[in-house]
C-alpha positions as CSV (number, residue, x, y, z in Angstrom):
1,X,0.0,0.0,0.0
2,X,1.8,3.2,-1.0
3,X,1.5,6.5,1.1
4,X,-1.4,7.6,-1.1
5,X,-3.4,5.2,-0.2
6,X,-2.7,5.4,3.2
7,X,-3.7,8.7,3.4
8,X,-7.0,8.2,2.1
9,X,-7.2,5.2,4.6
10,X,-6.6,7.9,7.3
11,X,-8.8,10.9,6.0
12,X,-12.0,8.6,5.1
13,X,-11.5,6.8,9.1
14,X,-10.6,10.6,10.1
15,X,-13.8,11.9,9.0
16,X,-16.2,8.8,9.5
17,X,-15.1,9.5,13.0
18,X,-16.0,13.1,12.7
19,X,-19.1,12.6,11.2
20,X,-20.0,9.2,13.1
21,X,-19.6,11.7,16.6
22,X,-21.9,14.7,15.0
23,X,-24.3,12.0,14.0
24,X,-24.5,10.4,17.3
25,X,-25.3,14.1,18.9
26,X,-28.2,14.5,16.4
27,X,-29.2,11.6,17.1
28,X,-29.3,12.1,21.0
29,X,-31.0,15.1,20.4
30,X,-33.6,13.3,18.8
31,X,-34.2,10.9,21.1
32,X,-34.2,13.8,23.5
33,X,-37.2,15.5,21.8
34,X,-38.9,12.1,21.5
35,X,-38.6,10.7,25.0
36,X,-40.2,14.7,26.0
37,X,-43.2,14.4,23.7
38,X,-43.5,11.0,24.0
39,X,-44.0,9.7,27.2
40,X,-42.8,6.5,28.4
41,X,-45.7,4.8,26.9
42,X,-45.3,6.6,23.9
43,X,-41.5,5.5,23.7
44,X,-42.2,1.7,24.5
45,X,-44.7,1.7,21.2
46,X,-41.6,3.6,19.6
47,X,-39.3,1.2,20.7
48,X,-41.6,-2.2,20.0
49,X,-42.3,-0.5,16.6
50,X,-38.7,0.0,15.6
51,X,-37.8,-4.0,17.2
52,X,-40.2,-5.3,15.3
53,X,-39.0,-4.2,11.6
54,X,-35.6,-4.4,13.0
55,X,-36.3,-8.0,12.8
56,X,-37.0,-8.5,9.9
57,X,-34.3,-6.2,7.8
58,X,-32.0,-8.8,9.1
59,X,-33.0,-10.9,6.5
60,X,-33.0,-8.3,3.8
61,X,-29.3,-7.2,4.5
62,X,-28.6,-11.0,5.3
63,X,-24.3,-10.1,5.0
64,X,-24.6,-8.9,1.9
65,X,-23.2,-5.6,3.2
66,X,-19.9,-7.2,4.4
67,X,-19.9,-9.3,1.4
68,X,-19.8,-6.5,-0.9
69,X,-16.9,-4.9,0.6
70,X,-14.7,-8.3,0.9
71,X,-16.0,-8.9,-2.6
72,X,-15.1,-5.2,-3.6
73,X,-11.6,-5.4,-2.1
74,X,-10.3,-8.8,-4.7
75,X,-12.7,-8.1,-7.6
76,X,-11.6,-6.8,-10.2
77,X,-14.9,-6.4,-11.9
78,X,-16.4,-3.9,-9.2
79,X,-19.1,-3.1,-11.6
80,X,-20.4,-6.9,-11.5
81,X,-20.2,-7.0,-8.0
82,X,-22.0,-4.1,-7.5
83,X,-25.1,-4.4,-9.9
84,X,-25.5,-7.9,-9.0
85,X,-25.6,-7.1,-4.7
86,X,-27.8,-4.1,-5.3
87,X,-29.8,-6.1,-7.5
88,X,-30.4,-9.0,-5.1
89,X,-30.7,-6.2,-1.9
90,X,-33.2,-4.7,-4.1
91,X,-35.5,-7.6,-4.1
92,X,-34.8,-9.1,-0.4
93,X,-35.9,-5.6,0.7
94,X,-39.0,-5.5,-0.8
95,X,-40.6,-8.7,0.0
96,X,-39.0,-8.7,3.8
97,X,-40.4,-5.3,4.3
98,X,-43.5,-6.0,2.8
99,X,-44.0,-9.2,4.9
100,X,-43.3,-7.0,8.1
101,X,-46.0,-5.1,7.6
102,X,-48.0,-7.7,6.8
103,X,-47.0,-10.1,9.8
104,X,-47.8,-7.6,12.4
105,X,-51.1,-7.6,11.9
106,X,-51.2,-11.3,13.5
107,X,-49.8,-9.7,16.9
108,X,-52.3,-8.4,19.6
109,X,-50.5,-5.0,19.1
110,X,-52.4,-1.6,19.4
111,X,-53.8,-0.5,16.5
112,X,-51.1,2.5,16.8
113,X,-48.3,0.5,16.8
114,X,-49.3,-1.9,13.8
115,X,-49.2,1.3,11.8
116,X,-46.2,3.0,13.2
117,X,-44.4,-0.6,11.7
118,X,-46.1,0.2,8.6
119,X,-44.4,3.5,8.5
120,X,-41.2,2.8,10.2
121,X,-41.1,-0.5,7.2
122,X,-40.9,2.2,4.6
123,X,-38.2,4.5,6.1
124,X,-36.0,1.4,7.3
125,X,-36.5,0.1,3.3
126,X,-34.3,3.0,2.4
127,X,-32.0,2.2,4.9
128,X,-31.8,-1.1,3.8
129,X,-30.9,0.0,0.5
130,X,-28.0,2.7,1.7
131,X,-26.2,0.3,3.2
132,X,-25.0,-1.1,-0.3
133,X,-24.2,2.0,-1.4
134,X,-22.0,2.3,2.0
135,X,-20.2,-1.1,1.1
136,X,-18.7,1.0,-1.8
137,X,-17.9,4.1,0.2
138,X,-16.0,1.7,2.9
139,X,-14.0,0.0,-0.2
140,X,-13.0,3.5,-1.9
141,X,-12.1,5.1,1.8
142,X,-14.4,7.7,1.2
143,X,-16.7,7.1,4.7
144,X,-16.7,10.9,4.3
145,X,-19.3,11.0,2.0
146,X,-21.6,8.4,3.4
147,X,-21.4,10.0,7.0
148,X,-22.0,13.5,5.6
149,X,-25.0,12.1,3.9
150,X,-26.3,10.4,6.9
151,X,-25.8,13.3,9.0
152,X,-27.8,15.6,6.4
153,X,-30.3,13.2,6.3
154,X,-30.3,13.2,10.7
155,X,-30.8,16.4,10.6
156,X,-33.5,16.5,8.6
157,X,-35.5,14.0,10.5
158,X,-34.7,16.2,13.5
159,X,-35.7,19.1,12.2
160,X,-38.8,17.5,11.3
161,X,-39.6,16.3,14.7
162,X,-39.0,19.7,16.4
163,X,-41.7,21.1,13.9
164,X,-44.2,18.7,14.7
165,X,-43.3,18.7,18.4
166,X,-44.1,22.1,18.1
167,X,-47.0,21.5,16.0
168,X,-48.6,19.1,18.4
169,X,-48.9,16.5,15.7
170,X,-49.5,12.5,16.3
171,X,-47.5,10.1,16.7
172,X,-48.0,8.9,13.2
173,X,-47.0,12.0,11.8
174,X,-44.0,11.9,14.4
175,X,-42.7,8.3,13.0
176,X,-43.2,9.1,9.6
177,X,-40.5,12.2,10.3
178,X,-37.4,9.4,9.7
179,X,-39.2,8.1,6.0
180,X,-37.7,11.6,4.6
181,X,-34.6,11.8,6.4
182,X,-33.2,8.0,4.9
183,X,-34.7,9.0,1.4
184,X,-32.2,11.8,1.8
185,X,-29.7,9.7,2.9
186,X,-30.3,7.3,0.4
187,X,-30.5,9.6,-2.6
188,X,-27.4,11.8,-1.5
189,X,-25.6,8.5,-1.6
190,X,-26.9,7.2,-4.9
191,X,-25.5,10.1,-6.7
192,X,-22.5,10.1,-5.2
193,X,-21.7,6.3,-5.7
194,X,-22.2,6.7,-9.2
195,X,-18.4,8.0,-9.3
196,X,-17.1,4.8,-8.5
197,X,-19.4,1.9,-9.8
198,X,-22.4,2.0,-12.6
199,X,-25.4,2.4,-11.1
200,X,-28.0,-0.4,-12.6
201,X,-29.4,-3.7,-12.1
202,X,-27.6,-7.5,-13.4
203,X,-28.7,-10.9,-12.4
204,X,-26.1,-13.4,-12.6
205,X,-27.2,-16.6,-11.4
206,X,-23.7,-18.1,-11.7
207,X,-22.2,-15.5,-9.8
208,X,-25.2,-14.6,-7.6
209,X,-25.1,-18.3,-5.8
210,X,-21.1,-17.9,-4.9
211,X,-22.7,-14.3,-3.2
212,X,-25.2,-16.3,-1.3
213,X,-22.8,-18.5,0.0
214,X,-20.1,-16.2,1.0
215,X,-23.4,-14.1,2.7
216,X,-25.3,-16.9,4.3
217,X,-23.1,-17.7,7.5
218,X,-22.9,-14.0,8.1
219,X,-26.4,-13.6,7.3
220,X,-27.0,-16.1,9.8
221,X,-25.4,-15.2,12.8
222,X,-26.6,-11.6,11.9
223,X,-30.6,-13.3,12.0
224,X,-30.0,-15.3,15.5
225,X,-27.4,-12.4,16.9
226,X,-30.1,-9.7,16.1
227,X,-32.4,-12.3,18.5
228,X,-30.1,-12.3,21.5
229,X,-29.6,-8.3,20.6
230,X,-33.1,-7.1,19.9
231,X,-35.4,-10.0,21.0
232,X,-35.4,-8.8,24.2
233,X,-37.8,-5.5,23.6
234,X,-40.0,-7.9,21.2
235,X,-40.5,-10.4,24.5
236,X,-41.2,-7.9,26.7
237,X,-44.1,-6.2,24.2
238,X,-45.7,-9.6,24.0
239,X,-45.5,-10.7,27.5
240,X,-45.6,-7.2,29.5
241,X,-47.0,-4.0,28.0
242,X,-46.3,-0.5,26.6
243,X,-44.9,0.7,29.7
244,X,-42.4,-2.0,30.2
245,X,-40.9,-1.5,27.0
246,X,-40.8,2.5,27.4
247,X,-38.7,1.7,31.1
248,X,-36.7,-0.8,29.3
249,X,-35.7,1.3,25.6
250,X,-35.1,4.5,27.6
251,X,-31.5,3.1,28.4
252,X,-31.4,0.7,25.4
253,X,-32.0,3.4,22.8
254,X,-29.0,5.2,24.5
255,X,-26.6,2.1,23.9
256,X,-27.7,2.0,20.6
257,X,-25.9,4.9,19.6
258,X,-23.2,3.9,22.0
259,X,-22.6,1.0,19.7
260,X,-22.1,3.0,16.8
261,X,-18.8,3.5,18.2
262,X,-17.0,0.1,17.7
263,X,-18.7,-0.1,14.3
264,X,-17.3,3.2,13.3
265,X,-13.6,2.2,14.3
266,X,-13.5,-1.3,13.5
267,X,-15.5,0.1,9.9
268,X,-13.1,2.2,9.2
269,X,-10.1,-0.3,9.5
270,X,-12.1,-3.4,8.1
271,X,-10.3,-3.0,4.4
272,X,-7.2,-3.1,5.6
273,X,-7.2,-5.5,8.2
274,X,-9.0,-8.1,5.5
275,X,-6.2,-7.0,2.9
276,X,-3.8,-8.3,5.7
277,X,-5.8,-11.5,6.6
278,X,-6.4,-12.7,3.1
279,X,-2.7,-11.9,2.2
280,X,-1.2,-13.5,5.6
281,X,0.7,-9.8,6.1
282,X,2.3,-10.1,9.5
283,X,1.1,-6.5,9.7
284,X,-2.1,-7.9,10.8
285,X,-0.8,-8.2,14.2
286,X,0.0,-5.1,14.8
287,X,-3.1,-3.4,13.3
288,X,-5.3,-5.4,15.5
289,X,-3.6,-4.6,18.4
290,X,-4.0,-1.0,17.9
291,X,-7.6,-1.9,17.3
292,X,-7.8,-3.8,20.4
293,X,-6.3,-0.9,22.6
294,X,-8.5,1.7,20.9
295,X,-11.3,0.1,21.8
296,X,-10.0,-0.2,25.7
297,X,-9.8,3.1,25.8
298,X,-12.6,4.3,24.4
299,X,-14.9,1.1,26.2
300,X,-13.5,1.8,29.8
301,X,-14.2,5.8,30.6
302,X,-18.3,4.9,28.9
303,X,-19.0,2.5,31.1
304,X,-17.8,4.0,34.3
305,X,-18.9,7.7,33.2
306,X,-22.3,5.9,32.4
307,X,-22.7,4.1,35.5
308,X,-22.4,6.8,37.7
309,X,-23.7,9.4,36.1
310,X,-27.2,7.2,34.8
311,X,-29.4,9.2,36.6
312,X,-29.1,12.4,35.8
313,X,-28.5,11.2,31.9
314,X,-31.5,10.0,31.8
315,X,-33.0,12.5,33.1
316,X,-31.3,15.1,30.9
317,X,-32.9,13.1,27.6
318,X,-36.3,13.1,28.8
319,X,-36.4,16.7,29.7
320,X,-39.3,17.9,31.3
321,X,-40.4,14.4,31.7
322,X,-36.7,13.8,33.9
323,X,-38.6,12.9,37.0
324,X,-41.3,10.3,35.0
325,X,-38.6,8.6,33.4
326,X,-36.4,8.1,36.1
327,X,-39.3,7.0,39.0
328,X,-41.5,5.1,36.5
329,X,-41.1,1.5,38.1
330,X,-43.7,-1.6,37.6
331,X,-40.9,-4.0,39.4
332,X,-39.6,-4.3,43.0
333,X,-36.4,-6.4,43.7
334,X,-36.2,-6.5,48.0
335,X,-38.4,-3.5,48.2
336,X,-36.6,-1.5,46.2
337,X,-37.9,0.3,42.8
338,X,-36.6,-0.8,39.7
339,X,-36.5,1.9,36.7
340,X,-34.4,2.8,33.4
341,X,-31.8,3.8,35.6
342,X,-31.4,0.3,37.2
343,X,-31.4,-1.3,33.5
344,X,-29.1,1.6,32.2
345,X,-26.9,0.6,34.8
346,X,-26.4,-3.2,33.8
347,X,-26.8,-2.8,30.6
348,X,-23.7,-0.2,29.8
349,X,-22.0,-3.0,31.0
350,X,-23.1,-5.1,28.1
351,X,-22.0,-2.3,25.3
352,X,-18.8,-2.4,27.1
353,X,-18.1,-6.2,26.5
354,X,-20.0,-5.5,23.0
355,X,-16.5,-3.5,22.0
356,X,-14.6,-6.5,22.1
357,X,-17.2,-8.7,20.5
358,X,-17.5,-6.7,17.5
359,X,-13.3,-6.5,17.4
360,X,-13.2,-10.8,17.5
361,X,-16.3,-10.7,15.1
362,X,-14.4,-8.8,12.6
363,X,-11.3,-10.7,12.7
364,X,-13.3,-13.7,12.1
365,X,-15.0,-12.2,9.1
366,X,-11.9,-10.5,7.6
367,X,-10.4,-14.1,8.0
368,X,-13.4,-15.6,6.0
369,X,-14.2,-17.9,9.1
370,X,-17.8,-16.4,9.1
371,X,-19.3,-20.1,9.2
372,X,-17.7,-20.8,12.1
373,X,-19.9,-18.7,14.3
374,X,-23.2,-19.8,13.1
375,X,-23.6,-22.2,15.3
376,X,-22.6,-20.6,17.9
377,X,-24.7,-17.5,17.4
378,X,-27.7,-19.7,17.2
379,X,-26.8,-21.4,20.6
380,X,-26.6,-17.7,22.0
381,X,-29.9,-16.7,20.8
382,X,-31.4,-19.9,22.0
383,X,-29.6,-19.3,25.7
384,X,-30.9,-15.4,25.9
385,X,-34.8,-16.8,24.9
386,X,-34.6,-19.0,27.0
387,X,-33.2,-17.1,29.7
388,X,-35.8,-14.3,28.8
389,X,-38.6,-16.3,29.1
390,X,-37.3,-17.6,32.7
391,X,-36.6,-13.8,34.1
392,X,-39.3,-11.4,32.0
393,X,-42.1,-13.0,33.5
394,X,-40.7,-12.0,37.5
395,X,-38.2,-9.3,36.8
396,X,-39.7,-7.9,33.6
397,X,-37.5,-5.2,32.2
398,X,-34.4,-6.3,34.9
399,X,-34.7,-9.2,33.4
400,X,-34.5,-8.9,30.1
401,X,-31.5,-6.4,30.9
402,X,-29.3,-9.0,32.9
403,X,-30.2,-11.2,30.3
404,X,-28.6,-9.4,27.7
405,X,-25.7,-8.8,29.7
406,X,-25.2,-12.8,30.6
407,X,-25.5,-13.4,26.8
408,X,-22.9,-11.0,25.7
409,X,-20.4,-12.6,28.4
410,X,-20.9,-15.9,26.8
411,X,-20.9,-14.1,23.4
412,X,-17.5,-12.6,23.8
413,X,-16.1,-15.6,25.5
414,X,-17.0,-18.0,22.5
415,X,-16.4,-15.7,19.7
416,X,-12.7,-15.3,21.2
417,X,-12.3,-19.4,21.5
418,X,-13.5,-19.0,17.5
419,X,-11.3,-16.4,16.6
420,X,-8.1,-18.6,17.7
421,X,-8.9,-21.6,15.8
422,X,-8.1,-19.8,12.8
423,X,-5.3,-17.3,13.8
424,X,-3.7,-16.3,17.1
425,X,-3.0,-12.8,17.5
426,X,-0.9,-12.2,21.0
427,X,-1.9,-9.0,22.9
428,X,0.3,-6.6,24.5
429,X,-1.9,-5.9,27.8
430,X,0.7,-3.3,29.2
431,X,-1.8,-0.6,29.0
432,X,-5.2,-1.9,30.5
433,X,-3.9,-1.1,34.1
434,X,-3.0,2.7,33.2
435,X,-6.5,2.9,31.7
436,X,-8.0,1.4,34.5
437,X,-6.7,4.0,36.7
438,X,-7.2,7.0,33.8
439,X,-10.6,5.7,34.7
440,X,-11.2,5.9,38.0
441,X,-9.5,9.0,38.2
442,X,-12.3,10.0,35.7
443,X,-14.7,8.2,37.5
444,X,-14.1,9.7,40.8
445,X,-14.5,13.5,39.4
446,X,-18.0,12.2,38.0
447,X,-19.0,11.2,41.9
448,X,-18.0,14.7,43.0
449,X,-19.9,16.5,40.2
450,X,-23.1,14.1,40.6
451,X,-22.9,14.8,44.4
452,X,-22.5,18.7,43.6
453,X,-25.6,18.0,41.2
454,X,-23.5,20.1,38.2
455,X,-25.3,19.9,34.8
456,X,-24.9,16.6,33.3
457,X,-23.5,17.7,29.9
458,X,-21.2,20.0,31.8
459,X,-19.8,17.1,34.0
460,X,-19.7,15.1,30.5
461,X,-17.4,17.2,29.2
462,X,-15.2,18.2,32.4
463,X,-14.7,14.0,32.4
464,X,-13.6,13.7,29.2
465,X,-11.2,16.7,29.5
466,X,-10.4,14.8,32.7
467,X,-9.9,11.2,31.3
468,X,-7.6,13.1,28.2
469,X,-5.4,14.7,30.5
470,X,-4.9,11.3,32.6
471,X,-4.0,9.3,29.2
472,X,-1.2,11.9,28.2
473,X,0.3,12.6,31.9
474,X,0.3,8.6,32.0
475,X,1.6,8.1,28.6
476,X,-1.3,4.9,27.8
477,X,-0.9,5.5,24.1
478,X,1.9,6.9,22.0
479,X,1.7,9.8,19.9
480,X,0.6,9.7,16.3
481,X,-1.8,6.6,17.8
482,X,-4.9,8.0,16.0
483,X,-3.8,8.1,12.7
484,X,-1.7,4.9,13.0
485,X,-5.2,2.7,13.4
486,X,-6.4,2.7,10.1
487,X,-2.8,3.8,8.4
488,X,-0.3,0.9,7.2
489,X,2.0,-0.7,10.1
490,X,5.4,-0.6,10.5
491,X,7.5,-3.6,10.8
């Protein structure tokens, strides 16, 4: 890889980062102006409504994303590639999303929520779409423009759901807000992607079967992992009620952009670490240890900022609703009161642990191992039912929270054990303890400033400043670390 490259390598991670980090404030602010108007009734039909299609667009992507960018990266007919996966999305899109809508009419849902999954099938359809489009972005190193697109088209579903906050409208209206912000997305991207592929339709059977295959095993453990993932608000709709699910997606649409994060790094680096794989480079090593202590850092400080400072988080997203948010309770463990902050609490723990998951999940894929974890990933979505249907019943939302967290123990443990049967990278754990402690220094200002009750977003940003300054004076990563994660290693 010359320096050219390498430099596009940087600037397209460099500004996915940027624009990954804008995105996830737009999209706190409009879960903020949601969670307000909404209620936390109004959020748990949100949140079931949003589950539910979630389900099924699992089987419209089904891999193909990842595909197309390992396919992308040794083809040298990127134009084949690309009209045959955008042909095959194409289809799989329409009939899965069509079938959602049609399939929640079988569910004693409210009549509300039947046709906020109507709407939210439509918007998520061009979302669906996009992410092929992306595939070629993330093989070209030009994440800039898909991120700038996404976070036009954020922004316009915000600003659409401040008018009709302000308008009073429904909640129809209300879901219908994100239908024009991904046709945005999706058209900005459409034009733009026409500079590197031809936009247009082919169906090669030939060709199309070796996609399937390469797609399946990923499209499997995508199907069963979005089950020990997302089941969990699903379960609790059908066996609890509106209110349950509000407590319960409070915290979990929080994490949700939280887990953009590892997505966005690993992303970013996924090209280049496959390049290595495929070609044995002993680079790889090195590459994924930088990976590996990127994530540390960035994993530690969020789960100890988050823990202590869940309250008043909470709080600060709902608004004026703070107070229902963070007291709304239909559960009682040892005659204490069990809300979003309890669930926030253990499930920021599960993100954490989701870092390192994604990290051994990549690795696999870059490695073309991908079958290897299919039957794992079906035993963990078989555990966290199971273990769902034990704990939601008693516990309800607690429940389905610790039940997420055992399953992304085992998830990490396995996927680990997986990722060493086909290569085994050694780690350099030198740094963990110095982050630990960059952490707890952190953690300890967070105390003080919860105890002094100092705006949330003000004690945010004093921890961060606080957490930087302890990584420099302690020396955890070496200058020039940034731009080394997604530039070429040196021997």
């Amino acid at each position: 890889m010359n320096d050219n490259n390498t430099k596009k390598i940087a600037y397209s991670a460099g500004a996915q980062m940027i624009g990954k980090l804008v995105g996830i404030l737009v999209s706190l602010a409009t879960v903020a102006a949601l969670f307000e108007y909404l209620g936390i009734e109004g959020v748990g039909k949100y949140t079931t409504a949003f589950a539910f299609v979630a389900f099924f667009s699992i089987f419209a992507d089904f891999g193909l994303q990842w595909t197309l960018i390992r396919e992308l990266s040794i083809s040298e007919d990127k134009n084949k590639v690309f009209k045959n996966i955008f042909t095959l999305r194409l289809f799989l899109a329409l009939f899965v999303h069509l079938l959602s809508f049609a399939c929640v009419w079988l569910f004693n849902y409210p009549y509300d929520v039947k046709l906020a999954v109507g709407i939210v099938t439509l918007a998520w359809f061009f979302l669906t779409m996009n992410s092929t489009l992306v595939g070629v972005f993330l093989n070209k190193y030009r994440m800039d423009i898909a991120v700038g697109a996404e976070v036009v088209g954020r922004i316009l579903t915000l600003l659409i759901i401040y008018l009709l906050v302000y308008l009073q409208a429904g909640f129809y209206v209300i879901m219908a807000s994100y239908i024009a912000g991904n046709a945005l997305n999706f058209l900005i991207n459409l034009f733009a992607v026409s500079k590197y592929v031809e936009i247009g339709f082919s169906f090669d059977k030939v060709y199309l079967k070796k996609v399937i295959a390469l797609a399946a095993p990923i499209g499997i453990t995508m199907m069963f992992g979005f089950v020990y993932y997302k089941m969990d608000s699903l379960m609790l709709s059908f066996m609890k009620g509106m209110v349950d699910v509000g407590i319960y997606g409070t915290p979990y649409k929080l994490l949700e952009v939280l887990q953009y994060i590892p997505t966005m790094l690993l992303g970013a680096a996924f090209p280049l670490i496959t390049s290595y794989a495929v070609n044995k480079d002993s680079r790889l090593n090195s590459a994924f240890q930088k990976q590996f202590d990127a994530l540390v850092v960035l994993a530690a400080p969020i789960v100890v900022a988050t823990f202590i400072l869940s309250a008043p988080i909470i709080s600060f997203i709902a608004g004026s609703r703070g107070d229902e948010f963070i007291s709304s309770s239909t559960v009682s463990i040892m005659g204490y009161q069990m809300t979003s902050v309890t669930c926030l609490r253990i499930l920021i723990f599960s993100v954490g642990i989701n870092f390192f998951t994604a990290l051994y999940n990549y690795l696999v894929v870059s490695i073309g191992g991908q079958k290897a974890l299919v039957y794992p990933t079906i035993g963990f979505a078989l555990f966290n039912v199971v273990l769902n249907l034990i704990l939601i019943p008693r516990f309800s939302y607690v429940g389905a929270a610790f039940a997420t967290l055992t399953t992304e123990i085992l998830v990490v443990a396995v996927t680990y054990i997986v990722s060493r049967r086909f290569i085994k990278i050694p780690l350099k754990l030198d740094r963990i303890p110095r982050i630990i402690l960059c952490s707890l220094a952190m953690g300890a200002v967070a105390y003080l400033m919860l105890q002094a009750n100092i705006n949330v977003m003000l004690a945010c940003a004093f921890c961060v400043a606080v957490y930087v300054l302890c990584i420099y004076i302690f020396n955890v990563l070496p200058a020039g670390f940034v731009n080394s994660l997604i530039s070429r290693s040196r021997d």
